[in-house]
C-alpha positions in Angstrom: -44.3 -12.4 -3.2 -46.1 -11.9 0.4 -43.2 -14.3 1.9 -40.6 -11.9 0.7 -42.3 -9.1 1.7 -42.5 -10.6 4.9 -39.1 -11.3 5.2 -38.5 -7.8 4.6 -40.2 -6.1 7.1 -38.7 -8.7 9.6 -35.3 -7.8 8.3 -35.8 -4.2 8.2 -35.7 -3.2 11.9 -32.8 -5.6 12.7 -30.9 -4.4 9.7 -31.3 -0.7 10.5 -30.7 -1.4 14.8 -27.5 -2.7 13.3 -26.8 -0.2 11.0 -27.2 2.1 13.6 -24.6 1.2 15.6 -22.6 3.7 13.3 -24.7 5.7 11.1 -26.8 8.6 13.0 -30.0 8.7 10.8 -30.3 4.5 10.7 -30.2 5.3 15.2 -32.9 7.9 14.6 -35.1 5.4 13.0 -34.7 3.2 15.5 -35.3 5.3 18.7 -37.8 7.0 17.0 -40.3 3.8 17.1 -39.2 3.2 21.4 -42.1 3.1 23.0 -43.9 5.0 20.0 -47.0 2.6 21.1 -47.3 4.0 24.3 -46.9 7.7 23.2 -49.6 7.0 20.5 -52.1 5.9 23.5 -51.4 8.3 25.8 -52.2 11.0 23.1 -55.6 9.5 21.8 -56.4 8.0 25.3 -60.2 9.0 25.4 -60.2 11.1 22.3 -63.6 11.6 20.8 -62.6 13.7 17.9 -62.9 12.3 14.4 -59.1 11.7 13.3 -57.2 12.7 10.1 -54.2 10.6 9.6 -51.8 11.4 6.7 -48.9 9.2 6.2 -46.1 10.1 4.2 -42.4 8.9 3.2 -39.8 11.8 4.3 -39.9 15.6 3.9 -40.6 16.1 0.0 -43.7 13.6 0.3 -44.7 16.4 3.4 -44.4 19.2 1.6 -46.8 17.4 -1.2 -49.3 16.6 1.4 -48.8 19.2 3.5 -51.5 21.6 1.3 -54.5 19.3 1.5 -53.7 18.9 5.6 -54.0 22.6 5.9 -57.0 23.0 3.8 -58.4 20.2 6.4 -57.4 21.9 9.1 -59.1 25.2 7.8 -62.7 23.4 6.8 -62.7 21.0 9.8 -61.1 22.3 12.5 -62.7 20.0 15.6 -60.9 17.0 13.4 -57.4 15.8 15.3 -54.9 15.3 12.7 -52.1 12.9 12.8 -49.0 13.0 10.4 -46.2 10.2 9.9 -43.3 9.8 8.3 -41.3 6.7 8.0 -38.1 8.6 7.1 -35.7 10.3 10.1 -35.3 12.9 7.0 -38.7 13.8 7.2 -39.8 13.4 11.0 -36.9 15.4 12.3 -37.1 18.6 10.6 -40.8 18.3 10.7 -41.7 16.8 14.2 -43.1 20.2 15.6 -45.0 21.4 12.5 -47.8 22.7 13.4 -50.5 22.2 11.4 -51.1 18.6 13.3 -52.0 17.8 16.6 -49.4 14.8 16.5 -46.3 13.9 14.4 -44.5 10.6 14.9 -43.1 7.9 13.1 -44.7 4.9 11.6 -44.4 2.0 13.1 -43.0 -0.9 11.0 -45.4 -2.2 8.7 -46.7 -6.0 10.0 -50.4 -7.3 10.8 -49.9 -6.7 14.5 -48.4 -3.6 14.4 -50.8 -2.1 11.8 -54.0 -3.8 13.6 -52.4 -2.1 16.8 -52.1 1.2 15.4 -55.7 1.3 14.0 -57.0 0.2 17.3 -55.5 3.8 18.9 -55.7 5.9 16.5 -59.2 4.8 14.8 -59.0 7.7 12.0 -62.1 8.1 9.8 -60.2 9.3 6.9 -56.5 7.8 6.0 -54.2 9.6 3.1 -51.1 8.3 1.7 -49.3 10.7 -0.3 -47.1 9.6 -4.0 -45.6 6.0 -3.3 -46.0 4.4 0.0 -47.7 1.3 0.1 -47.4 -1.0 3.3 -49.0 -3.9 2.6 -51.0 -4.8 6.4 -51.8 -1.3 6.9 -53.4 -1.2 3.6 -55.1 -4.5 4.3 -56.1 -2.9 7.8 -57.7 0.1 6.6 -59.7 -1.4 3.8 -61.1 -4.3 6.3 -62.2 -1.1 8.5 -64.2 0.2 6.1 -62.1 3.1 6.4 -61.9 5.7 3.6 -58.5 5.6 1.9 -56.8 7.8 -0.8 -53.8 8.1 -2.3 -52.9 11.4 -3.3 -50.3 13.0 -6.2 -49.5 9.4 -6.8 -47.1 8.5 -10.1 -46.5 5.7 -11.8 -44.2 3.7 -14.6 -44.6 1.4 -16.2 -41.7 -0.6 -14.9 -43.3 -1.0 -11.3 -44.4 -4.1 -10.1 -47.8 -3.0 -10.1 -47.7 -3.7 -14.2 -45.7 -6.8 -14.3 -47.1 -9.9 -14.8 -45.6 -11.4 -11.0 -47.6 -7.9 -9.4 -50.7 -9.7 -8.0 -49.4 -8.4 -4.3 -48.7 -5.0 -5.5 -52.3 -4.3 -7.2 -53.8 -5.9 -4.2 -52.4 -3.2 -2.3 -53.5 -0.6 -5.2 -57.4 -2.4 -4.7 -57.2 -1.2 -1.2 -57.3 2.6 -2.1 -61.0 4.2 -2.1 -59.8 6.3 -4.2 -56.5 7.0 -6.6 -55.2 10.5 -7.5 -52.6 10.8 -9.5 -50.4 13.4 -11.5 -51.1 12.8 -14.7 -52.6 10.9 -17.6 -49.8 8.5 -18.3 -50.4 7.0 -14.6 -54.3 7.0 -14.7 -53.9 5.0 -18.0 -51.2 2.3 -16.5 -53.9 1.9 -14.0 -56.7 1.5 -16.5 -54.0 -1.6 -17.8 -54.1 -2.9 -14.4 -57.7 -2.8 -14.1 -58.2 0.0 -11.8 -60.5 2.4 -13.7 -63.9 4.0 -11.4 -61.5 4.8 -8.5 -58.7 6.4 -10.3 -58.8 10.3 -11.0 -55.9 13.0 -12.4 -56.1 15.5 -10.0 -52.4 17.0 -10.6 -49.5 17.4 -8.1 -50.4 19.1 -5.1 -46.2 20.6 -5.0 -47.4 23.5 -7.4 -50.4 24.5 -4.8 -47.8 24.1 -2.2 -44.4 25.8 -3.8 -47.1 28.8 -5.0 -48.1 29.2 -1.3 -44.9 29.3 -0.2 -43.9 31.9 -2.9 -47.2 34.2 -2.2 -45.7 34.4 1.9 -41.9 35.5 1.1 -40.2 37.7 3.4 -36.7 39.3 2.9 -33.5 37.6 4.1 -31.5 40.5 5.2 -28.4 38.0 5.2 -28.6 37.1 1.6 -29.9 40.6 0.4 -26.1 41.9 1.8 -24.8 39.0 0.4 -26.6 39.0 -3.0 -25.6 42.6 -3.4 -27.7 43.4 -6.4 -25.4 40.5 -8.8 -26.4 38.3 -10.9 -26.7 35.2 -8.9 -27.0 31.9 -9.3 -28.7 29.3 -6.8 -27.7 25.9 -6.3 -30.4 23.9 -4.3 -29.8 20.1 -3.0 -26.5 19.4 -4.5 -24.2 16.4 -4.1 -20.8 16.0 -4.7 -20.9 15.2 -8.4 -23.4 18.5 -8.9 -20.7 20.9 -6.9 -17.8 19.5 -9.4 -19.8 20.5 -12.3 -20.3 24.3 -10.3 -17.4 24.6 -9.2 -15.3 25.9 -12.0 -17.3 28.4 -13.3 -18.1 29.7 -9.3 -14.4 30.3 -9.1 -13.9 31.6 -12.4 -16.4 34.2 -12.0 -16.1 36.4 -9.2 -18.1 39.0 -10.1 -21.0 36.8 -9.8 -22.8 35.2 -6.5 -22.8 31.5 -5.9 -25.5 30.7 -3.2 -25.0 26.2 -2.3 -27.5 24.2 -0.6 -26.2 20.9 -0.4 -28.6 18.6 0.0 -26.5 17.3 3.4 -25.2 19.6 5.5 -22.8 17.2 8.0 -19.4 18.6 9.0 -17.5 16.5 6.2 -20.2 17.6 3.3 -19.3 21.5 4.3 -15.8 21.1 4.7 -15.9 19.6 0.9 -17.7 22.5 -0.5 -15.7 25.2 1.4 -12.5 23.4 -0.8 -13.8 22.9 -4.4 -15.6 26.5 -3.7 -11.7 29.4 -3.5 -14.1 32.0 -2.3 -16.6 30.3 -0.4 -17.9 30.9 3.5 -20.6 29.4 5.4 -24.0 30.8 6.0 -23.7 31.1 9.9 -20.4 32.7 9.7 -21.4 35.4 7.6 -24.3 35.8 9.4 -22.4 36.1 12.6 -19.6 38.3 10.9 -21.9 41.0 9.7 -23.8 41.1 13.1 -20.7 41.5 14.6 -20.2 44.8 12.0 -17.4 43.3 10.8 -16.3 43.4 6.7 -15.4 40.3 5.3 -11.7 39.8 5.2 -11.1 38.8 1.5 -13.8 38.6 -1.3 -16.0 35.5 -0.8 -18.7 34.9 -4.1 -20.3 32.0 -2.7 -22.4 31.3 0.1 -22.9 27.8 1.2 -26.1 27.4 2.8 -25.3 25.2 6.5 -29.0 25.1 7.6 -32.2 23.4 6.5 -35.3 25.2 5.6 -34.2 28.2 3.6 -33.7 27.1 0.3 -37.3 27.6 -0.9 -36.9 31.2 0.0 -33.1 31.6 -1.6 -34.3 30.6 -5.2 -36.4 34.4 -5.0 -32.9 35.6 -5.0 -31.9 33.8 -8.0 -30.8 35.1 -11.5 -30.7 31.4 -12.8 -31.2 28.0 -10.4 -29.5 24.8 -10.8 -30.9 22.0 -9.4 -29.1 19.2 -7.9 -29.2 15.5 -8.2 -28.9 15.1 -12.0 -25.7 13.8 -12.1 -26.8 11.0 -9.7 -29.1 7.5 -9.9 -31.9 8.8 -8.2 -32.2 11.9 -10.2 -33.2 15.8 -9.6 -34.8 17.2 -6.7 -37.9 19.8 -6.7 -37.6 21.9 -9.6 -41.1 23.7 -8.7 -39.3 25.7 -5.3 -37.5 27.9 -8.4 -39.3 27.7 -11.3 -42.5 29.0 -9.3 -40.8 32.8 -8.9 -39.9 32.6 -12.7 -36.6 31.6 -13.1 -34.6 29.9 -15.6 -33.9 26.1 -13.8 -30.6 24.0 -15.2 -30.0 20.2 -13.8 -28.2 17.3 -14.9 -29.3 14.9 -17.2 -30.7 12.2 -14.6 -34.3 13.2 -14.7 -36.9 10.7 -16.4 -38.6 9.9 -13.5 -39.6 13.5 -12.8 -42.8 14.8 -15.8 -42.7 18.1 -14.8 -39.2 18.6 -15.5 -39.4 17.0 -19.0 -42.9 19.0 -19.2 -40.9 22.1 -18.7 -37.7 21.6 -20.6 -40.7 20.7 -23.4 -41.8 24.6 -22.6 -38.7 26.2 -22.7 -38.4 27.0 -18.8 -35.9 24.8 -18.0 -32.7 23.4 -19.2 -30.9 19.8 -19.0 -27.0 19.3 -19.2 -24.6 16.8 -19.9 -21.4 18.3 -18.1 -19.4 21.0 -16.9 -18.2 22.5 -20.0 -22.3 22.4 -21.1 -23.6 24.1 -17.9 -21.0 27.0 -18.5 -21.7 27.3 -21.9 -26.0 27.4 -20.9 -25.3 29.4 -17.6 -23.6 32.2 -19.8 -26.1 32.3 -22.4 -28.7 32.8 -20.4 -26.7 35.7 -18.8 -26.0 37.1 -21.6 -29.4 36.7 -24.2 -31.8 39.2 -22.0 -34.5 38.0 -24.6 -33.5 34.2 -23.8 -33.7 34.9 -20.5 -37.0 36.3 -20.5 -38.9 33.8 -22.6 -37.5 30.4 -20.3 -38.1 32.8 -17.0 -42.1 33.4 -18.3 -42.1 30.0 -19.4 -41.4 28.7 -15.8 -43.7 30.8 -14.0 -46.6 30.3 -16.5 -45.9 25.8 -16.2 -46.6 26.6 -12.6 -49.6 28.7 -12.5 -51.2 26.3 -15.2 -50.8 23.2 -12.8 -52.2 24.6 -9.8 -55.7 23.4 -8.9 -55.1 19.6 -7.0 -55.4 20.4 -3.7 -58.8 21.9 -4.1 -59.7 19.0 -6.6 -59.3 16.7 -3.8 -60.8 18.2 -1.1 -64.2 19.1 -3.5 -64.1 14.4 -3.7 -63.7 14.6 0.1 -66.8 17.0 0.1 -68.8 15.6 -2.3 -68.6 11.9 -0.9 -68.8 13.6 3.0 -65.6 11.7 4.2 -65.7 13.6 6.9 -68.3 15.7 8.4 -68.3 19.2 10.8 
């Protein structure tokens, strides 16, 4: 298994240079890691501050981790902190956050590179959030007697880690000082692995982070006018096969408002919405037409969102959220954003991988459908059943206040074992 794994981190970097002869986020990758060495030395060139570094896959992984970095920052605030991200998804929209004193990408994962990276950065505390494991980094950081955790991990069953060829994968799993997790299925599939004193269930750190988030809203002007004191109903993350479910019942439906994020915002991904949407217009140019004074021409009931960085704020605004990615392989994306302010959430019925969106369908707050004809039938309901309503919009705000607590959970083991000291 370490052959193959070898093979693919050799096969990687050519395959994505190639690849980015033509695709844009494949060329980020790429230029992101030129000369990353040298920026990495010129940064911690004589540092003598202890260093946090958190690693984590693209943006979602962030916002998971993003809540214990900040509570870092807060109790130790002479630590450097370093935060990177594998993904141009999550480096790009998150490269000047901050809350760290450097963001970059990671290099690709190999002995030299991670024995190279070590030797710069030398952190005294190194956190991998959910499900990145790289093998030599791992292998580095353990060797270093460096403390190691892995934080709102998850696991299935299916994984390598539980199959009877996973010797490489639990080696990387043995690495860890310490294993949070989400929940008690994934503590006890490690328990089956053999993994037992350094393996607690601390929670998901999302529900500290989408309750922050909530607790620091501030009015959108644009969307107020837009919103217009409807009933409206918030898309987040869509793809193609989530906005042909919408669509129909957007158009058929003007007296309600239609807000879309799609989960891609490139020139071809608008233009698509703006023609399954008949009354559609983009964010920025009903931004610009109302600073402008102007009224809109003809009557638009849906908005779709052409920016990144909103949508946790636009689900305040919603009557009732949908959210995207259910009618797809890799299933739905962050249910917590919406059901956090107490709102009725609906998705597609790709979502097994996710617990908290079968814990919440389990507690009423949340809603799973099959097709078009079903999410019509639900959105209406809902509409229309003020009692209904109210008893899935409690249940979603109550799932998230019950599941807060990780962060803190995490920092009182960093604490109590003095990983790092003032």
């Amino acid at each position: 298994m370490q052959a193959v794994y070898r093979l693919f981190i050799w096969i990687y970097p050519k395959a994505a240079w190639l690849l980015g002869l033509y695709n844009h986020k494949a060329r980020l990758w790429v230029k992101g890691r030129s000369r990353l060495f040298k920026k990495l030395s010129v940064f911690f060139h004589n540092n003598r501050q202890p260093v946090v570094w958190m690693h984590t896959a693209s943006l979602g992984e962030f916002e998971q981790g993003r809540p214990i970095l900040e509570r870092i920052r807060q109790l130790y605030p002479k630590h450097k902190i370093l935060l990177s991200f594998f993904s141009p998804s999550g480096y790009e929209i998150r490269k000047h956050y901050e809350g760290a004193d450097l963001v970059c990408y990671l290099p690709m994962d190999g002995s030299g590179n991670a024995s190279r990276f070590l030797n710069i950065v030398q952190p005294s505390l190194v956190i991998f959030v959910k499900y990145e494991f790289w093998h030599f980094y791992l292998q580095e950081t353990r060797q270093r007697n460096i403390p190691l955790l892995l934080v709102s991990g998850i696991f299935r069953k299916d994984q390598p880690f539980f199959q009877w060829y996973g010797g490489f994968h639990r080696a990387m799993l043995s690495c860890f000082t310490q294993l949070f997790v989400q929940n008690a299925a994934s503590a006890t599939l490690l328990q089956t692995a053999g993994f037992h004193a350094n393996v607690s269930i601390s929670g998901d750190t999302r529900f500290d982070r989408v309750i922050a988030i909530a607790s620091q809203f501030q009015t959108l002007p644009v969307i107020n006018r837009f919103c217009d004191h409807r009933a409206v109903i918030v898309a987040g993350s869509t793809w193609t096969d989530d906005d042909e479910v919408l669509d129909h019942f957007a158009n058929t439906h003007p007296e309600l408002r239609f807000i879309i994020a799609p989960h891609d915002i490139d020139s071809d991904r608008l233009d698509e919405c703006l023609k399954l949407y008949k009354h559609a217009i983009l964010y920025s140019a009903y931004e610009e037409m109302l600073s402008e004074g102007a009224e809109p021409q003809r009557h638009f009931n849906v908005l779709i969102i052409d920016n990144i960085g909103m949508l946790s704020k636009l689900y305040h605004y919603a009557t009732l959220a949908y959210i995207g990615g259910g009618f797809g392989d890799d299933g739905i994306h962050n249910i917590l954003e919406a059901a956090v302010y107490g709102k009725p959430v609906l998705f597609g019925p790709v979502y097994q991988k996710y617990f908290e969106a079968e814990e919440l369908l389990d507690a009423g707050g949340a809603f799973s459908v099959d097709d078009a004809l079903e999410l019509e039938k639900q959105f209406k309901l809902l509409l229309e059943n003020k009692a209904l309503y109210d008893v899935a919009a409690k249940a979603a705000l109550d799932y998230v206040q019950q599941h807060a607590g990780a962060t803190q959970k995490i920092i009182q083991y960093i604490q109590a074992n003095r990983l790092l000291t003032n």
